[in-house]
C-alpha angles and dihedrals in degrees: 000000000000098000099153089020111109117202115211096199104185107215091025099141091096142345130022090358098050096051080046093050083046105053089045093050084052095067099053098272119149100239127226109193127199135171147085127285134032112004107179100068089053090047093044092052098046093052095048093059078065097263136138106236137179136185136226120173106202122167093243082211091059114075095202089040088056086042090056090050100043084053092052086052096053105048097041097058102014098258146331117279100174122014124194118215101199108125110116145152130207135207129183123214145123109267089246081052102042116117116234096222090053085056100057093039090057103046086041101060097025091045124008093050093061095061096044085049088045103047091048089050109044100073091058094045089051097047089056091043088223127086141134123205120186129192111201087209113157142225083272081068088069101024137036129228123189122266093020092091096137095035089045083047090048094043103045078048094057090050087052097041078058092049095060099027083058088047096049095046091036095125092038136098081238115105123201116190140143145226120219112186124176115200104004114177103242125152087254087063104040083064098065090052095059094044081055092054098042093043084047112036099233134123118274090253092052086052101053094041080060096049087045092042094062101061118355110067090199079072085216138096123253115237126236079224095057091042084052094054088056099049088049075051094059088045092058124086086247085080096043087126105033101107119154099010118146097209114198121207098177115121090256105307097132091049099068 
């Protein structure tokens, strides 16, 4: 279905941007990578799904350094037809606590590098009168929750960035939406379960059906494969005319 398309996903190296890497490469997409950590193994996994990847690792707090990568891009495959905002950081603190410099690094990287990626990327997409973009936002981007106060902000900024972004490009072949997940397993998250086992003394399942129970009433995670499935969705003429959608994928948290 997107054979000849190439997909640039910010934050792709594990977790939500890598199944999202995946079920776009899947589909026949040439691959951009980006993100911090082991690179082999991505990379590995995209091109045996049969797909050309590359790989940029810009700094998504860092606006030449986005420009760089959205260049590379560029010039190795031609252009970006769909481009994946998902990188993202999180810190946890009470407003009166929050750093400032975690501030700025959060809404930096969650919010600020989707416009940069997404500015660079809009007159291309026009030209070619084809074009996704996807914004891996997060329940957080239609709730709240305590102590996320620069992650909530980011989020809720990235729902509204779609918003505009849909109604500027609304009689276009360009798409805006975006994805709102609530618990994904991820490794980073794997990793608070088992810091609520460990600090509790309680089984692992025990554990995750606490972390689930306090918020997503499916009591269970979402999958990056099944968030994958729904951005190869918005790539497919079915979703022609979905622009501006939030579209939550959270077991019910949102509708509480």
């Amino acid at each position: 279905m997107l054979a000849n398309k190439t997909a640039l996903v910010t934050g792709s190296t594990s977790g939500i941007g890598l199944g999202i890497a995946k079920a776009l490469a899947a589909q026949g997409a040439n691959i951009v990578l980006n993100g911090f950590g082991d690179t082999e193994g991505p990379l590995k996994e995209v091109a045996d799904l049969g797909a050309e990847v590359a790989y940029h690792g810009a700094d998504m707090s860092n606006p030449a350094e986005i420009e760089a990568m959205m260049a590379f891009a560029a010039q190795r495959f031609g252009q970006i037809d769909i481009l994946v905002n998902n990188a993202g950081i999180q810190h946890v603190a009470q407003v009166e606590d929050f750093p400032v410099e975690r501030w700025d690094a959060v809404i930096a990287i969650n919010l600020t590098s989707a416009f940069h990626t997404t500015r660079l990327a809009l007159p291309a997409m026009k030209a070619a009168g084809w074009g996704r973009i996807i914004n891996v936002a997060s329940v957080h981007g239609l709730v709240a929750s305590a102590q996320k106060s620069a992650y909530v902000a980011a989020k809720h900024g990235v729902v509204g960035l779609t918003k505009v972004v849909a109604l500027e490009t609304a009689t276009t072949g360009v798409t805006c939406n975006a994805i709102c997940p609530g618990w994904v397993l991820t490794p980073l998250v794997q990793k608070q379960v088992d810091a609520k086992a460990d600090a509790g003394g309680i089984s692992i399942e025990e554990a995750t059906r606490q972390l689930l129970g306090e918020k997503e009433p499916s009591l269970q995670f979402t999958t990056p494969e099944e968030l994958g499935a729904l951005a190869v969705f918005f790539c497919s003429p079915a979703a022609n005319n979905v622009r501006g959608a939030a579209w939550n994928m959270d077991g019910g948290w949102a509708a509480q």
